[in-house]
C-alpha positions as CSV (number, residue, x, y, z in Angstrom):
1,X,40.8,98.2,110.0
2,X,41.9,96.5,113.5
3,X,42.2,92.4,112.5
4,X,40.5,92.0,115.6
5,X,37.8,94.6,114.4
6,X,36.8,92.5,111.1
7,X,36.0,89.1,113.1
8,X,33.7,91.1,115.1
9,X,32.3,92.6,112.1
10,X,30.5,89.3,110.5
11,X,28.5,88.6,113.8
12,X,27.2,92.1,114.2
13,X,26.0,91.8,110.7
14,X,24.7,88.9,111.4
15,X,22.4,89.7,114.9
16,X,21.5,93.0,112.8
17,X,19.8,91.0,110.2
18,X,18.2,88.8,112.7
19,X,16.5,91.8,114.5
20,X,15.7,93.6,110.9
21,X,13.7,89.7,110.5
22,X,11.9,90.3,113.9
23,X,11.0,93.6,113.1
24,X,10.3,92.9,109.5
25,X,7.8,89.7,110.4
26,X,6.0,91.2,113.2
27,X,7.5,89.4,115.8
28,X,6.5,91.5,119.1
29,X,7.4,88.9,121.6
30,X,11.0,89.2,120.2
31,X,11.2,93.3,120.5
32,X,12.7,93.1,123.7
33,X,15.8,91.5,122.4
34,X,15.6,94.7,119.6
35,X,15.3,96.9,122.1
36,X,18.8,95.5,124.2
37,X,20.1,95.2,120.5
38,X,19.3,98.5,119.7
39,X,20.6,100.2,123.3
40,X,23.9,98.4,123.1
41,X,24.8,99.6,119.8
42,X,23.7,102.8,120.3
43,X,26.2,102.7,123.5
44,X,29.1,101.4,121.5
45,X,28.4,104.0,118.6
46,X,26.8,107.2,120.0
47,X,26.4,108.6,116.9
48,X,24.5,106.4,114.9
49,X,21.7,107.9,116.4
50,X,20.9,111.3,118.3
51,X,19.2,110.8,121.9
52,X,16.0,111.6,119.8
53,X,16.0,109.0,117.5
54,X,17.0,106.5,119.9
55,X,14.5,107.3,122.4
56,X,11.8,107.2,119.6
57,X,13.0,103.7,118.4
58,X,13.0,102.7,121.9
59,X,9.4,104.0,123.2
60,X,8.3,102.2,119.4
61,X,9.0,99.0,120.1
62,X,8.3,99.1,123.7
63,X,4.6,100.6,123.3
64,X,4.6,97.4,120.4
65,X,5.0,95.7,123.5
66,X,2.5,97.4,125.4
67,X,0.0,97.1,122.6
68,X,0.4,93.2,122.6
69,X,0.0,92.5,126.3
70,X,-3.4,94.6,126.3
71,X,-4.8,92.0,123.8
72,X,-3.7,89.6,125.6
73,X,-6.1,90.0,128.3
């Protein structure tokens, strides 16, 4: 592994676990950062999920969303 690679490494762990929280509590408010989470790593690694999967996660947390600002009113 690239030196350069494994400093990266600790903070990507890091913000993953952070989004697994704000998924994990409930935290709809917070999806959007999941979502830009979730696009940008799918960008850097294409193939840790297939277009379908992705756009599945995606329109998940975004209806979530959706959901949440309809109760609001």
């Amino acid at each position: 592994m690239l030196p350069s690679l494994r400093l990266f490494i600790p903070p990507l762990r890091l913000t993953a676990a952070a989004m697994w929280n704000v998924v994990q509590n409930g935290c709809v408010h917070d999806y959007g950062m999941v979502e830009e989470f979730v696009s940008t790593i799918t960008e850097l690694v294409p193939e840790l999920l297939n277009a379908d999967q992705k756009a599945q996660l995606l329109l998940g947390l975004r209806a979530r969303v959706l959901f949440l600002m309809l109760d609001l009113f």
